[in-house]
N, C-alpha and C positions, 0 to 999 in steps of 0.2 A: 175787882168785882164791884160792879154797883149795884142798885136799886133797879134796874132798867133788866140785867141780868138777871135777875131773878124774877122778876115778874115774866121775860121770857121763860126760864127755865119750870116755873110752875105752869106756863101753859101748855110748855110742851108734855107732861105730864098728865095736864088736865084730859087734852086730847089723844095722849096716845100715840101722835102723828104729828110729825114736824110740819108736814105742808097744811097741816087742817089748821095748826098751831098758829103758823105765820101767815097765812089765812084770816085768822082772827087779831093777829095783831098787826095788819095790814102792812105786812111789810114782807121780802120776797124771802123765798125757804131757802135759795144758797146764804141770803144774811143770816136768817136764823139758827143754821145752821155754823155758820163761821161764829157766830157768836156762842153756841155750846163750844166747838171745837175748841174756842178761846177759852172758855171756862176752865174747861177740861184737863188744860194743858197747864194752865196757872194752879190748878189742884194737884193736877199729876196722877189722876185717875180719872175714869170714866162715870160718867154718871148714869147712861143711859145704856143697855143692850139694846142693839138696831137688830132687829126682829120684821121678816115680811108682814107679819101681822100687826107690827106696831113697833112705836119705844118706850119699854120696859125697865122702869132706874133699876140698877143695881143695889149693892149693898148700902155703898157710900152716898147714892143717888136719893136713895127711902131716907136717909139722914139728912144728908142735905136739904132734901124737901121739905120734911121737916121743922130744921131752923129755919128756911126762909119763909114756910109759913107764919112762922113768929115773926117775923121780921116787917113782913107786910102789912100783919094783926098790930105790931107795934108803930107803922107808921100810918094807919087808920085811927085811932085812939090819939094820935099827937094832931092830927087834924082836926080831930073834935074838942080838945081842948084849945086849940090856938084860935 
């Protein structure tokens, strides 16, 4: 998991929708997609319900979000120090 992974996976979140998601991170939905899939699989759970109306984190998903929003908040803060 890196840095890059997680800032995807909060966007997909943000928006709700993979394709709005990789839309905004201008990069194509089957990537984006391959890239949760990858996450998911190095976790060993899902993070997201894929829902017609959207994607919805799960248990472990609302956690995950979570710390990686700490995570982003702590490498925001190391840029304004350096």
């Amino acid at each position: 998991m890196d840095l890059k992974q997680i800032e995807y996976i909060l966007k997909i979140a943000e928006e709700n929708n993979i394709t709005h998601a990789a839309e905004k991170l201008f990069i194509t939905q089957p990537a984006l997609n391959q890239q949760l899939l990858k996450l998911e699989k190095e976790l060993g759970t899902r993070l997201f319900e894929r829902r017609k109306t959207g994607m919805i984190p799960t248990f472990a998903g609302r956690i995950y979000l979570a710390t990686a929003h700490q995570m982003v908040d702590m490498k925001k803060e190391t840029y304004k120090i350096i």
